[in-house]
C-alpha positions in Angstrom: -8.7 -12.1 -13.6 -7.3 -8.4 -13.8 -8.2 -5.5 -11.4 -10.4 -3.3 -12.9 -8.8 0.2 -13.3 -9.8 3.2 -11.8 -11.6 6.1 -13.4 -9.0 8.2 -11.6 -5.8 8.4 -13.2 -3.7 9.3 -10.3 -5.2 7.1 -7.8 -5.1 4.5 -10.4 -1.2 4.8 -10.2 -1.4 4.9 -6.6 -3.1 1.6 -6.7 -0.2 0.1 -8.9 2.0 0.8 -5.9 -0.5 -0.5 -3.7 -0.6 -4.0 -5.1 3.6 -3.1 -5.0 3.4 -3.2 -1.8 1.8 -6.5 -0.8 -2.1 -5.2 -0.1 -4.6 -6.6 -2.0 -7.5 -4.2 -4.0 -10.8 -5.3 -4.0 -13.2 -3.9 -6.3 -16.9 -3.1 -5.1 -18.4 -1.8 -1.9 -21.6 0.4 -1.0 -20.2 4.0 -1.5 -16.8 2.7 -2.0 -15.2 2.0 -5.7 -13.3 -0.3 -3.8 -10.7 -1.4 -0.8 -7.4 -1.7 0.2 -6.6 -4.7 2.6 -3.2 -4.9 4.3 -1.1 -8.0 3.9 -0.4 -8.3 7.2 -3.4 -7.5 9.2 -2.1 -8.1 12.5 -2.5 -6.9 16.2 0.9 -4.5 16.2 -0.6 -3.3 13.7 -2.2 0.2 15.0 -4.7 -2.7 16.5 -6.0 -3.4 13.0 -7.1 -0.1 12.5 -6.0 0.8 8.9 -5.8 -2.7 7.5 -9.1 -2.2 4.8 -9.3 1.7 3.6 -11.7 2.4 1.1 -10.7 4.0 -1.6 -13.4 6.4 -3.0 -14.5 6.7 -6.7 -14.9 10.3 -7.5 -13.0 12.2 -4.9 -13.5 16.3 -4.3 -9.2 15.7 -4.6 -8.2 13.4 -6.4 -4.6 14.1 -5.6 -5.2 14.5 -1.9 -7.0 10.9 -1.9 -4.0 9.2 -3.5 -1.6 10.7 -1.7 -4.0 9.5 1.7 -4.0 6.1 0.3 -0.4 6.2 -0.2 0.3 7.2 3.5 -1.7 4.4 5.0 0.2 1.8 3.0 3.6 3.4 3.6 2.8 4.2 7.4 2.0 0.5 7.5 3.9 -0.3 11.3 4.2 -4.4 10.7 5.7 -3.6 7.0 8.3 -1.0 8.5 9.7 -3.9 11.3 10.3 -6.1 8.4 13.7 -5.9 6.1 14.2 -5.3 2.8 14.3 -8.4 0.7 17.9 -9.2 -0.5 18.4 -8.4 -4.5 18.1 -11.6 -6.8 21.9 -11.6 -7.3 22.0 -12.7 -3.5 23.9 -9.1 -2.6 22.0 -6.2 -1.3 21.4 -3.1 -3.5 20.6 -1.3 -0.7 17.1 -0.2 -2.4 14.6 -0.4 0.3 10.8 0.7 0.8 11.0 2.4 4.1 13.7 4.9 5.1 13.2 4.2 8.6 14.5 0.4 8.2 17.8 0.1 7.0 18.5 -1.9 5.0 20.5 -5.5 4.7 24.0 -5.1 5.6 24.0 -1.3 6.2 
């Protein structure tokens, strides 16, 4: 079954990147259009703390809010420690997802 899409064009985006990244979007909640859980969801993680983050249906910004939900998924501390996956070809492009990692072979 798809995801439903946002009303919200940019944090609709956002939530393409999201999903990118490993969490998982779950539609529905009381004030909430929806969530964000982390694929990891562990103890080093910032003790769990910003594992689920709602994500709001109509924002005051809806720039601000994307670029919020953005920041907890690439400030993700468990997803940092871990290396970039080698490329398909079995070499490393040296493409990775966090600039604090380096990647493969560098």
């Amino acid at each position: 079954m798809a995801k439903p899409s946002h009303p919200k064009k940019e944090i609709e985006e956002t939530l393409k990147f999201v999903q990118m990244q490993g969490w998982r979007v779950v539609r529905g909640g009381s004030h909430a259009w929806g969530k964000i859980y982390c694929p990891y969801n562990d103890d080093a993680c910032r003790c769990g703390e910003f594992c689920i983050t709602s994500i709001w249906s109509t924002p005051k910004s809806e720039g601000n809010h994307a670029k919020a939900i953005r920041r907890v998924v690439s400030n993700c501390t468990v997803h940092a420690m871990r290396p970039a996956a080698p490329s398909p070809s079995g070499e490393n492009d040296g493409i990775h997802l966090h600039p604090e990692v380096p990647a493969l072979g560098e």
